[in-house]
Structure formats: structure tokens, C-alpha cells
C-alpha positions as CSV (number, residue, x, y, z in Angstrom):
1,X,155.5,50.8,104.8
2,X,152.7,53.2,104.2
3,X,151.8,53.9,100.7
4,X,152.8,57.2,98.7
5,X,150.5,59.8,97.8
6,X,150.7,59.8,94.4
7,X,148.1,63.3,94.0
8,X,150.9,65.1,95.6
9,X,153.7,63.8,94.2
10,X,155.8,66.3,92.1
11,X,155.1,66.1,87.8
12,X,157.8,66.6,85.7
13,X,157.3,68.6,82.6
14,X,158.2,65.2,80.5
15,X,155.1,63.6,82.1
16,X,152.8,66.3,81.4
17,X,150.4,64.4,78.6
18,X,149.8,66.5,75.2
19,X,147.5,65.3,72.7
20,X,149.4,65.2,69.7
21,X,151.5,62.7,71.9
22,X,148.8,59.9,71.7
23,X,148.4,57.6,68.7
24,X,145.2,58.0,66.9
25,X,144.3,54.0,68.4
26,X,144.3,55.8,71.8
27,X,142.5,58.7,71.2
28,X,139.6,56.6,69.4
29,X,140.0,54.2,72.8
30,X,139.6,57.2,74.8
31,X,136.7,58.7,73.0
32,X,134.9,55.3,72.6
33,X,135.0,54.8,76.7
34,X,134.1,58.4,77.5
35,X,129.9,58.4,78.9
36,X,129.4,61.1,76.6
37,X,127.8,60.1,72.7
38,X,130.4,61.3,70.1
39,X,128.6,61.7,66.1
40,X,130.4,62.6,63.5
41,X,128.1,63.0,60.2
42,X,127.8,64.9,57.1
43,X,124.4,65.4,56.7
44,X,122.2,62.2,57.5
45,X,125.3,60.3,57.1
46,X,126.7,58.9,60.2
47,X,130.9,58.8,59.5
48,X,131.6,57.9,63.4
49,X,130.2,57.6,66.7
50,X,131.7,56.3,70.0
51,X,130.0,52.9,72.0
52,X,127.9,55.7,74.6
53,X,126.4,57.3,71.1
54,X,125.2,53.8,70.1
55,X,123.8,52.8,73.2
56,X,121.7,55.9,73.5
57,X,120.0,54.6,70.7
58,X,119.2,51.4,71.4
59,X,122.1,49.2,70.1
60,X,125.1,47.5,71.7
61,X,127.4,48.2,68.7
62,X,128.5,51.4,66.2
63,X,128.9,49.4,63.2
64,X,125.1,48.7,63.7
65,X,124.0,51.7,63.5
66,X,126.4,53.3,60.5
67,X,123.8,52.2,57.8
68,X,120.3,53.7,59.7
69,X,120.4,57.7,58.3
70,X,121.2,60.3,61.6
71,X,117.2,61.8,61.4
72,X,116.1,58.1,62.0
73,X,117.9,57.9,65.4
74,X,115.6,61.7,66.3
75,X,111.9,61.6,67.3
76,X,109.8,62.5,64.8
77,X,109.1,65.6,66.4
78,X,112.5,66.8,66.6
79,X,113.8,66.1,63.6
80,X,112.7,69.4,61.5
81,X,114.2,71.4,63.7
82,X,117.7,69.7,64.2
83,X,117.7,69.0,60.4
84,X,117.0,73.1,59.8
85,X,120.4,73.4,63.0
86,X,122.4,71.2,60.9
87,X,121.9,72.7,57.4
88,X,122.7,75.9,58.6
89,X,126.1,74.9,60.4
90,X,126.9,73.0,57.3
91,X,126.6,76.3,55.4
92,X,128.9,77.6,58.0
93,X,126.1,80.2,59.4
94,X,125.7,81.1,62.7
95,X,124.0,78.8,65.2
96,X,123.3,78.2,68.5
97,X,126.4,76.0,70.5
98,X,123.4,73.7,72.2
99,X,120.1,72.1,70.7
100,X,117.8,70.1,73.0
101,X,115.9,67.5,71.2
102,X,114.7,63.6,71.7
103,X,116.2,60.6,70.4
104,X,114.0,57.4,69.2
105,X,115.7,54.0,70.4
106,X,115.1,51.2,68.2
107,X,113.5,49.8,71.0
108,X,110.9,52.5,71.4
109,X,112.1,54.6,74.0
110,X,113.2,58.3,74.2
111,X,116.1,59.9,75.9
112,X,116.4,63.7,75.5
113,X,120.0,64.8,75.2
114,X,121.6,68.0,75.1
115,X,123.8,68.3,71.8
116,X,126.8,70.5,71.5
117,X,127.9,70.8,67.4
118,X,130.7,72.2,66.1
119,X,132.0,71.9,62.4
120,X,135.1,70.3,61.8
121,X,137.4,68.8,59.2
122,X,137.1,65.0,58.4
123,X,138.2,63.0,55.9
124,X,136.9,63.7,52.6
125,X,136.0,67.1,53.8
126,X,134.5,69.1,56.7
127,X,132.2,67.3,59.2
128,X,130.1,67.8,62.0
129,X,131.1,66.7,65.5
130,X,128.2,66.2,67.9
131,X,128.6,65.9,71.6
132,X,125.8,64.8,73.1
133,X,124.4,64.3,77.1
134,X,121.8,62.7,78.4
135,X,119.4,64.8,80.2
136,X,116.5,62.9,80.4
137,X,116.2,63.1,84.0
138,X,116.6,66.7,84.0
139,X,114.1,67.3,81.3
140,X,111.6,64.7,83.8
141,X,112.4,66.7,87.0
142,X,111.6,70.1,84.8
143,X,108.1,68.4,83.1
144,X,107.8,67.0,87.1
145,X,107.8,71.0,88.1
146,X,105.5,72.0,85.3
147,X,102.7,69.5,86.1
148,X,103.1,70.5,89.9
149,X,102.6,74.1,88.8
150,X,99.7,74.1,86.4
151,X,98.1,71.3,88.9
152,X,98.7,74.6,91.5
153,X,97.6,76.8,89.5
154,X,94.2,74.5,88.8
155,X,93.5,73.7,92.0
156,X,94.4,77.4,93.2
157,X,91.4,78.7,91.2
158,X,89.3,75.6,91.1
159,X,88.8,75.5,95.0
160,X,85.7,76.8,96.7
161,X,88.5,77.9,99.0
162,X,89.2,81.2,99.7
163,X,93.7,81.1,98.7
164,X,96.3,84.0,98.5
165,X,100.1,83.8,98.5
166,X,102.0,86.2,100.0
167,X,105.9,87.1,100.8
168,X,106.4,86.4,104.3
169,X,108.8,89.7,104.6
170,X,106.8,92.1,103.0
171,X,103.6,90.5,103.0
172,X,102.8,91.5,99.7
173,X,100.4,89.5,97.5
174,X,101.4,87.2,94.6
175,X,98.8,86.0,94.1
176,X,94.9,85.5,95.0
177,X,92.2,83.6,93.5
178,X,88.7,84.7,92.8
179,X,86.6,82.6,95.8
180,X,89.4,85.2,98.1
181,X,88.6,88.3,95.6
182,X,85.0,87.9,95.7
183,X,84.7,87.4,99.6
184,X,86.3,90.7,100.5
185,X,84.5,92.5,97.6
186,X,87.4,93.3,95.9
187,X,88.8,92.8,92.2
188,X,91.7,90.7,92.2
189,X,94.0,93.4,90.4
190,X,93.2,96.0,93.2
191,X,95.0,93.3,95.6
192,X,97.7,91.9,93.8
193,X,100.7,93.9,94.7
194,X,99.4,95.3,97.8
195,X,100.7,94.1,101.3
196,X,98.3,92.2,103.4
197,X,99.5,94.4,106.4
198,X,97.7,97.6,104.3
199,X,94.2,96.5,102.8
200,X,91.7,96.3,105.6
201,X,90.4,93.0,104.9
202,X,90.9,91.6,109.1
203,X,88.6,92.5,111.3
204,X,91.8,92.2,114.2
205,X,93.7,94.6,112.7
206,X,96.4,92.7,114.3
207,X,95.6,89.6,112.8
208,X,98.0,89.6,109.8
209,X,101.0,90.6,112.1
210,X,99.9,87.4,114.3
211,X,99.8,85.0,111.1
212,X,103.1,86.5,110.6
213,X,104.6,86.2,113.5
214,X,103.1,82.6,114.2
215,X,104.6,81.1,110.8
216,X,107.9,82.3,111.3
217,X,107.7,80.7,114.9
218,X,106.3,77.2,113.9
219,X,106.3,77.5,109.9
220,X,102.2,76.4,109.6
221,X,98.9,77.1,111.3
222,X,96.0,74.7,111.2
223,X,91.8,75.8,111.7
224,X,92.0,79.0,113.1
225,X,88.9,81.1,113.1
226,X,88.5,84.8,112.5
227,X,86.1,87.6,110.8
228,X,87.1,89.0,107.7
229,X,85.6,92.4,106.0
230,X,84.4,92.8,103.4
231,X,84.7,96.6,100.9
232,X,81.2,96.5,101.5
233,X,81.7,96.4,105.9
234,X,80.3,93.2,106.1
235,X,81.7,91.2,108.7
236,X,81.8,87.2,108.5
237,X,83.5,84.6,110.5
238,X,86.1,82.3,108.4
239,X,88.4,79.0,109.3
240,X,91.5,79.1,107.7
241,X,95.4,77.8,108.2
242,X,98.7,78.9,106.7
243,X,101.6,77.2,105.5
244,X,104.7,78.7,104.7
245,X,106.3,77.5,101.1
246,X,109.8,78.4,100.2
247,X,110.2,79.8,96.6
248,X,113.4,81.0,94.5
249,X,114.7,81.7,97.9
250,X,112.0,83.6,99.4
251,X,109.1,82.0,102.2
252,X,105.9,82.5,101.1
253,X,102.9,82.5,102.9
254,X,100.0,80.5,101.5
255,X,96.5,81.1,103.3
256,X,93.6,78.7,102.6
257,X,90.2,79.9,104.1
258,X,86.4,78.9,103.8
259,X,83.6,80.7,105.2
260,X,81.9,79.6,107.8
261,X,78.7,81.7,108.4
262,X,76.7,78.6,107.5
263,X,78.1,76.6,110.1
264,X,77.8,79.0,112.3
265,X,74.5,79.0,111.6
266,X,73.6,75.6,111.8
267,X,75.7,75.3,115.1
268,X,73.2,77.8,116.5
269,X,70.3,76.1,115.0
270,X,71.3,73.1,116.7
271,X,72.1,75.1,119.9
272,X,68.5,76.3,120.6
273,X,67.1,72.5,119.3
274,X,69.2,71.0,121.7
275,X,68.4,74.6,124.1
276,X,64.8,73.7,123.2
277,X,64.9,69.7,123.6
278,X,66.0,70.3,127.1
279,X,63.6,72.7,128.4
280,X,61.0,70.2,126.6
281,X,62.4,67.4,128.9
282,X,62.5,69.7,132.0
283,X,59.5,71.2,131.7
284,X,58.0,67.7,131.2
285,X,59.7,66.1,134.2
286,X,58.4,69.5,136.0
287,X,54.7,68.5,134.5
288,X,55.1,64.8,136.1
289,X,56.0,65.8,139.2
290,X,53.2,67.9,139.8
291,X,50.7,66.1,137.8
292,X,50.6,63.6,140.8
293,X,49.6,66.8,143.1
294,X,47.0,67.8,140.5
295,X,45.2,64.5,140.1
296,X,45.4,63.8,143.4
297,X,44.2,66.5,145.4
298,X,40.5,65.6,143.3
299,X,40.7,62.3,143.2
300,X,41.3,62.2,147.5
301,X,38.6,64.2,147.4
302,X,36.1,62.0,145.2
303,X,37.6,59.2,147.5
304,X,37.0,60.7,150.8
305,X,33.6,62.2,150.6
306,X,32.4,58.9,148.8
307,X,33.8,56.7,151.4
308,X,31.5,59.2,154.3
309,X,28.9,58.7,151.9
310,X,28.8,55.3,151.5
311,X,29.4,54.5,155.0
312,X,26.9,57.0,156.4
313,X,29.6,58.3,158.5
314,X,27.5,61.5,159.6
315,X,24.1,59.0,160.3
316,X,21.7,58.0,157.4
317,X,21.8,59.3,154.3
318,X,18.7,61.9,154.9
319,X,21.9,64.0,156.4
320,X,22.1,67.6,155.2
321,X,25.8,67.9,155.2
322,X,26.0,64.7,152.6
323,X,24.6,67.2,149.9
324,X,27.2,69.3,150.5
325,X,29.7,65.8,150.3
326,X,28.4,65.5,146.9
327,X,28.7,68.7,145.3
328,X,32.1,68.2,146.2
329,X,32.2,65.1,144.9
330,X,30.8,66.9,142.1
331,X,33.2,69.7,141.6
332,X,36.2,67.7,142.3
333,X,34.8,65.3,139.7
334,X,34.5,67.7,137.1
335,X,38.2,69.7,138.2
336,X,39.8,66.0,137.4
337,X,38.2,65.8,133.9
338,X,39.5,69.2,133.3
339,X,43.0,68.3,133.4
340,X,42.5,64.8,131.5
341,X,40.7,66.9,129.2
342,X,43.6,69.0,128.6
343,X,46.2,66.1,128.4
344,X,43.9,64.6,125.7
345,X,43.8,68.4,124.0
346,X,47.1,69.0,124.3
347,X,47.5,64.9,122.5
348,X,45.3,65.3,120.1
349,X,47.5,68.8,119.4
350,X,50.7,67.3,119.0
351,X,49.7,64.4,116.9
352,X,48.1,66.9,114.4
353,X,44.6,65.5,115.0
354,X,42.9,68.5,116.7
355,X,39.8,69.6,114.4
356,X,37.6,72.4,114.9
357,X,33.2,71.8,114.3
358,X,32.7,75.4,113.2
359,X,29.0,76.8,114.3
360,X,27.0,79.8,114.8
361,X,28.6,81.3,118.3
362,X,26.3,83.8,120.3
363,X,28.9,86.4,121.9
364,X,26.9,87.6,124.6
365,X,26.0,83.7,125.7
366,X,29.8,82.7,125.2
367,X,31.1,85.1,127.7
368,X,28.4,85.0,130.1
369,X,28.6,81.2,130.6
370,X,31.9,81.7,130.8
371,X,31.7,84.3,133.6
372,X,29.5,82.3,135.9
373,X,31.9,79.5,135.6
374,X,34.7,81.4,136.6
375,X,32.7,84.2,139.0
376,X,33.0,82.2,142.6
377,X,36.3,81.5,142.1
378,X,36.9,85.1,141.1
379,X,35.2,86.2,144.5
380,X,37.1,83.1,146.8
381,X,40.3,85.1,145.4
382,X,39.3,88.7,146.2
383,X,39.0,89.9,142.7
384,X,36.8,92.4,140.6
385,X,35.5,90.8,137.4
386,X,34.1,92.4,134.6
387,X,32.9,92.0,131.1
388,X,31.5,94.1,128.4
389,X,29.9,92.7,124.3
390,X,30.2,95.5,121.9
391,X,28.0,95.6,120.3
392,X,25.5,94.0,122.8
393,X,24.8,91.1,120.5
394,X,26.4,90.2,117.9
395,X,27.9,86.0,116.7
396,X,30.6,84.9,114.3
397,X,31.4,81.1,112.8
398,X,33.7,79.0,115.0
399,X,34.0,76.1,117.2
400,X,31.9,76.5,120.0
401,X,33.7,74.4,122.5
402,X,37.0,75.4,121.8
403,X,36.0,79.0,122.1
404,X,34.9,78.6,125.1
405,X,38.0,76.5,126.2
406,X,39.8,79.4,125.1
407,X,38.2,81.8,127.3
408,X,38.0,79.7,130.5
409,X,41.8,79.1,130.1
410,X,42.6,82.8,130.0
411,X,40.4,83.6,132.9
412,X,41.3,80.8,134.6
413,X,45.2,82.1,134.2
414,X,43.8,85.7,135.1
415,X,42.4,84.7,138.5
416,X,45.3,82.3,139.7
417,X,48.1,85.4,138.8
418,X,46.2,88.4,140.1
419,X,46.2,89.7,144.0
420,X,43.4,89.7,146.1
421,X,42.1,93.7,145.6
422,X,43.2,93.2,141.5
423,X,40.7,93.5,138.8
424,X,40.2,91.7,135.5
425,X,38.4,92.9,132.8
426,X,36.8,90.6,129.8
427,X,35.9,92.0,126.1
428,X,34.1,91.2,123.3
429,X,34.2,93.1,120.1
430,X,34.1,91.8,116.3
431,X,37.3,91.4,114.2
432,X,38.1,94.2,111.5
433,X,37.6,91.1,108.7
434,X,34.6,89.8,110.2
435,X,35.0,87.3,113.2
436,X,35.1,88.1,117.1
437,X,38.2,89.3,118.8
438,X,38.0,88.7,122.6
439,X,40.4,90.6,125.4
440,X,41.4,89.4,128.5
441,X,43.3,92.4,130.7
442,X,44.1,91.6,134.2
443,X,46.3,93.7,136.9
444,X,48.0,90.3,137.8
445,X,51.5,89.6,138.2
446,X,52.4,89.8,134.5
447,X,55.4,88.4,132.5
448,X,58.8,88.9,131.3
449,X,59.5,88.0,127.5
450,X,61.1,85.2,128.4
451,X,58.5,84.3,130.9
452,X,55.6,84.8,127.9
453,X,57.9,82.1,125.9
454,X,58.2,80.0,129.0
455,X,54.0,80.0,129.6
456,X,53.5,79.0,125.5
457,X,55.7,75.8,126.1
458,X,53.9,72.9,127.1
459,X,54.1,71.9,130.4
460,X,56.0,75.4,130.7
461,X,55.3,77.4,134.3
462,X,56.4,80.3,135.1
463,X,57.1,79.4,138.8
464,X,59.4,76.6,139.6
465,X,58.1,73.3,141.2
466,X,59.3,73.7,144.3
467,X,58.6,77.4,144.6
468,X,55.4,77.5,142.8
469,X,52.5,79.2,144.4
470,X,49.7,78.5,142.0
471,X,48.3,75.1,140.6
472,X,47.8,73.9,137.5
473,X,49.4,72.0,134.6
474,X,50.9,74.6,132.5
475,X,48.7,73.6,129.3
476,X,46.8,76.7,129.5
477,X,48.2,79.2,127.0
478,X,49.8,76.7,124.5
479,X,46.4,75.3,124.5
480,X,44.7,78.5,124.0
481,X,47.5,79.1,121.7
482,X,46.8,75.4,119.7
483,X,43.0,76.3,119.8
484,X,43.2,79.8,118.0
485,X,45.8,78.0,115.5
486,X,43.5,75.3,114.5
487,X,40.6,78.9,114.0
488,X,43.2,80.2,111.9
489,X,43.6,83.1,114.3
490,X,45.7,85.2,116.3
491,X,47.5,85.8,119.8
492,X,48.9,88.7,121.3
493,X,50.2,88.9,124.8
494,X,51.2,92.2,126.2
495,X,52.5,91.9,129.5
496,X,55.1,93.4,132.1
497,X,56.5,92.6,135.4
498,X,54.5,94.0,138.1
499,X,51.7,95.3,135.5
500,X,49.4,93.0,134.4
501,X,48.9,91.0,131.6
502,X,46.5,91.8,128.3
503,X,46.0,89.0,125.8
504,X,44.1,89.3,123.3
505,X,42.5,86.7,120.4
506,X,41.6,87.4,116.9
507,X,38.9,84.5,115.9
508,X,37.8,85.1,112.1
509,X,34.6,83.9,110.7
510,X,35.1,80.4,110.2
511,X,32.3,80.5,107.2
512,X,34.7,83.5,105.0
């Protein structure tokens, strides 16, 4: 038999349950089971309170607490105020319906309750009936949202972040912090209140309608990368992402961005180090592979010629042609301790170790021993080479040998990049500050700027391995370069594709 509804059974008026009807026993049973605390005092006498009233307090019982005065069961805090409420009900003046204050267990801990008073008549005269709830979980959810909010608000201004909040509808600002102010060179009262679609602060001037567009989609963006402008035009790159936040019913829109031009930076930096540590390892591998060509090609010679000498290939040794064998013995002797000599420069360079011997340098004798070193190669390659000291004589304080190293180097470079039919032309003239300042100005086959950088790197040619039509090592100009460093000096190379190639060096007096 199925059971009877009894919520929708029919009441009779007879059932209907009035409270003049109950016995005072029941009422007091009622009140003493109901969760909410029941007080009724006269001033800091307690007169009655229900079980729920007792146990906020601390104690199983009423009777226990109808001796302990109604301020002791209210934190210390609380109590001048309530006290000042219930004087002023007792004198029948108006109050407020609801106080919200702390009560002091006997064991030490606090509940805060929400009281509702009203004034009442009791035995022996009017009373005070106080209702009271415990919302001491409210009051922690609420202190909860405080600390969340001034920890915000902190950490909102404390970053080194760039932060704004913004409505997602209308895109206008709530707020932004300094970091944010101070990037687009704006104060922060000229932003607040303006929409983030109307200040010109993006670079895209699409860019806020794509943040937009991109939260509502998937609610959040994370390390994006833009340029922001600054009032002043500036343009820098920043990271940022977005989050959207709900708030009294509106989506917010909080942005959190950092400026990035130093990372940019550094990324570059380490770009051309990592550009620069790989043309150092090409060019290198380049130098190795031709290195064996350029040792080579004197050291067969050396060998060869020896070997007819020593084995009187051509008849005894009273032969003409073996004095001819020997100078190019000679020659090819000297070519190969060129380029060791270079390698050793170019060492001594690199581990900081190159020194200069300063000495009295003759101008005139520098650049004519230099000449006739150069001049039958000069003439072998079809070329017009000239010189000219002005004035005629004249010396300056330096390091003889490197000097000359300097000058044999740019010849040297001349000859090997200049047609048969070109001319190159040496001078010699002293520096403005005392010193000598030599020119070297061919109609060679010149450079590109990227071609000049190219020649200064050690072991840098201009020409590819394969496709290379001069020798050499490719230590000449960053040696030259080394050499005129170590003098304190200068380098200037002015060159073009197609029209030659004028370097000039700036040696001062090594004794000023």
C-alpha cells in the first residue's frame, strides 16, 4: 500500500498551530532546540538564554553561564560599542535592528555573530531579547576577499610588469599601474577612463580589437609579442598575455606585459657572436684547406731543386743552371718563412703578446726597400708601380720591422688584386700630430663593405676556396690591421667594386 503524502494532504482550520496554544514548557523546548542563540538580559545581566546561545560561548550548559556578566561573553574589542547599542535601546532610543560584533569563548576562540535586539517585557520589567547567528564563516570568506584584494592591489603596483584592467565590452580602463603609465609616457589619470580601442598606445592599430576578439574566443592569451608607442613615438617591442577575470558580473580583461628591448638586444648580440663564431670556424677550415697548397707549392720546390742538386742531375756541380736551382731554392725558402712568419704574427696577436721595439725609421729607406722587394713581382704581373716621400726625407719613432711588414702586406695585396695594365701608387707623408702616414692606392679589383669586413677577419678571403684566383693566406690586412693597433695608429680603407682600393695608415711618433 503506498504511503500518503502527508505535504498535500488537506489542513483543517482546528490543526492550524497558534502560539498562544502552546504551554510556556513547549515554547521554552522549542526555543532551547532552535540553532539560533536566544539572550535575554538587562543590562550585563543575563535573565535567559537557549542551549545554541551557550554553546556559542564555549559551554555545554545555560545555567553555567547565568553568573559570567553578558560584556565577558564579547571580545574586548567589541564590547564598547555593543555596550553604547544596548544603553541606548534600554533608554528606548533609536537603534540599528543588527550589530555585528565578536564573541570570546571561554576556551579562547571567537565566533562573530550577527545580533538582532529588540526590547521587550520580562519579568520584573522590560528586557532585551537578542537573536543571534553565527557568521563567522561569512565574516572569513569577506576578510578571505579583502586580503585577495589588497594582495592585488600590492602586487598590481609592486610588479616591474607593465598591468592594466580593462572591461572586455567597452574596453575602457579600470585600472593601470605606474610600470604601464610610465612605458607609454602617459600619466595614469590621462588613461583611466579612456577605452583601450581610442589611446594610440599599439603600434597594430588592430591589435586591441585582436586581444579582444582572442579572449572572448579562448578566455586567455599567453607570450605574445608586439610594439607598443610611446606619447613620445617611440616604438618598443613587448611580451605580454591576457586573462579575462569576471567581476560584479562584468569580464574584465587584465593585460600583464614586460619590455623586451633588452632581450632583443641580447638575442642579437648573440646572433652576430654565434654569426661571427661561424665565419671564424669557416674561414678557418677555408685557411686549412689552402694552407696545405701554400706550404706546399715552396716546400716541393725546396725539395725538387735540392734533390737535382744533390744528385747532380744536370752533370757536376760546376753547372750554370744549378745557380739558378738555388736561388730558387732560395726564394722558395724565404716565401715559406713568410707565411710561418705570419702564423706566428698572427699567434703572437691573438694571445696578446705582440710588442712593438720602437726606433728611429728613415722614410725614404723604408719605402724603397720595400719597393725593390715587391718591384719584379710587380713587373711578372703587368703593373705600373710608383712611389713618392714628401717631404723627400723625413723619419718618425716606430717599429721598424713591423713597419715594413705593414707595407709589404699592402703591396703585396695591391699586386695580387690589380690587372695586368693597372697601376699602384705608394705614399709617404708625415701625420698631422707628428708620425708618418703612408698610402697605398691601387686600380685593383676593390671591395664591397662586406668584403672590406670579410679581408680584416683572419683567415678571411675574399674569393672562395674553390673559386679563388689569387694565393695567399688571408692574414694580410688583419695583420696590417694588428700591427698598426699595437703603433697605436690608424686604418682606413676606401674601396669600391670595380675601382680600386686606397688604404691608408696613420703611424704616430712612437717617442710623443
Amino acid at each position: 500500500m503506498q504511503e500518503p503524502n502527508y505535504l498535500n494532504l488537506p489542513v483543517k482550520r482546528d490543526f492550524i498551530l497558534r502560539a498562544e496554544l502552546l504551554s510556556p514548557s513547549a515554547v521554552a523546548q522549542m526555543i532551547d532546540m532552535s540553532m539560533q542563540g536566544f539572550v535575554v538580559h538587562r543590562g550585563a545581566e543575563p535573565l535567559y538564554l537557549n542551549r545554541a546561545m551557550a554553546q556559542m560561548v564555549g559551554l555545554e550548559f545555560a545555567d553555567n553561564v547565568m553568573n559570567i556578566p553578558i560584556l565577558h561573553w564579547i571580545h574586548e574589542k567589541d564590547r564598547a560599542r555593543v555596550s553604547a547599542n544596548v544603553g541606548a535601546r534600554m533608554r528606548g532610543e533609536d537603534t540599528l535592528d543588527d550589530i555585528q560584533f565578536r564573541l570570546s569563548a571561554v576556551n579562547g576562540k571567537e565566533m562573530w555573530v550577527n545580533c538582532r535586539a529588540t526590547l521587550v517585557d520580562w519579568i520584573d520589567g522590560p528586557a532585551i531579547l537578542a537573536t543571534c547567528i553565527d557568521i563567522t564563516l561569512l565574516k572569513d570568506t569577506e576578510r578571505a576577499h579583502e586580503r585577495s584584494n589588497t594582495l592585488f592591489e600590492r602586487v598590481f603596483q609592486a610588479t616591474p610588469d607593465m598591468m592594466s584592467l580593462s572591461y572586455l565590452k567597452s574596453g575602457v580602463f579600470l585600472d593601470v599601474n605606474d610600470n604601464f603609465a610610465r612605458a607609454v609616457g602617459m600619466d595614469r589619470r590621462e588613461i583611466l577612463g579612456k577605452s583601450i580601442f581610442d589611446i594610440e598606445i599599439w603600434e597594430d592599430e588592430t591589435m586591441a580589437v585582436k586581444i579582444a576578439a582572442a579572449i572572448r574566443r579562448y578566455g586567455s592569451l599567453r607570450d605574445m609579442q608586439t610594439e607598443l608607442r610611446g606619447s613620445d613615438g617611440t616604438v618598443f617591442p613587448i611580451s605580454f598575455s591576457a586573462e579575462s577575470i569576471e567581476m560584479d558580473g562584468e569580464t574584465m580583461v587584465l593585460i600583464i606585459g614586460r619590455d623586451i628591448r633588452a632581450e632583443k638586444r641580447r638575442e642579437e648580440e648573440l646572433r652576430k657572436s654565434r654569426d661571427a663564431a661561424e665565419l671564424a670556424n669557416r674561414t678557418k677550415s677555408e685557411f686549412m684547406a689552402n694552407m696545405s697548397h701554400e706550404l706546399r707549392t715552396p716546400l716541393n720546390a725546396i725539395l725538387g731543386f735540392s734533390e737535382i742538386i744533390e744528385r747532380e742531375v744536370l752533370g757536376p756541380l760546376g753547372d750554370a743552371r744549378y745557380k739558378g736551382y738555388a736561388a730558387d731554392v732560395y726564394r722558395s725558402g724565404k716565401d715559406l718563412l713568410l707565411i710561418i712568419n705570419d702564423i706566428l704574427d698572427l699567434s703572437k696577436v691573438e694571445a696578446g703578446r705582440l710588442e712593438m721595439y720602437p726606433s728611429e725609421v728613415d722614410t725614404e729607406e723604408l719605402l724603397t726597400q720595400c719597393i725593390r722587394l715587391v718591384r719584379a713581382r710587380s713587373q711578372e704581373a703587368g703593373l705600373v708601380l710608383d712611389y713618392k716621400v714628401t717631404p723627400e726625407t723625413f723619419t718618425f719613432s716606430a717599429d721598424r720591422r713591423l713597419c715594413k711588414q705593414i707595407l709589404l702586406n699592402l703591396l703585396t695585396n695591391s699586386i695580387k688584386f690589380t690587372d695586368s695594365g693597372g697601376h699602384i701608387y705608394v705614399t709617404a707623408e708625415p701625420a698631422q700630430n707628428g708620425g708618418c702616414r703612408l698610402i697605398v692606392e691601387d686600380t685593383g679589383s676593390g671591395m664591397s663593405e662586406e668584403e672590406i669586413e670579410k679581408a680584416l677577419t683572419p683567415f678571411g678571403q675574399v674569393d672562395g676556396t674553390m673559386t679563388r684566383r689569387h694565393e695567399g693566406t688571408g692574414l694580410g690586412l688583419p695583420l696590417v690591421a694588428a700591427f698598426v693597433d699595437v703603433h697605436k695608429g690608424t686604418l682606413d680603407i676606401s674601396s669600391a667594386k670595380g675601382k680600386g682600393t686606397k688604404i691608408t695608415v696613420t703611424l704616430p711618433d712612437a717617442e710623443k
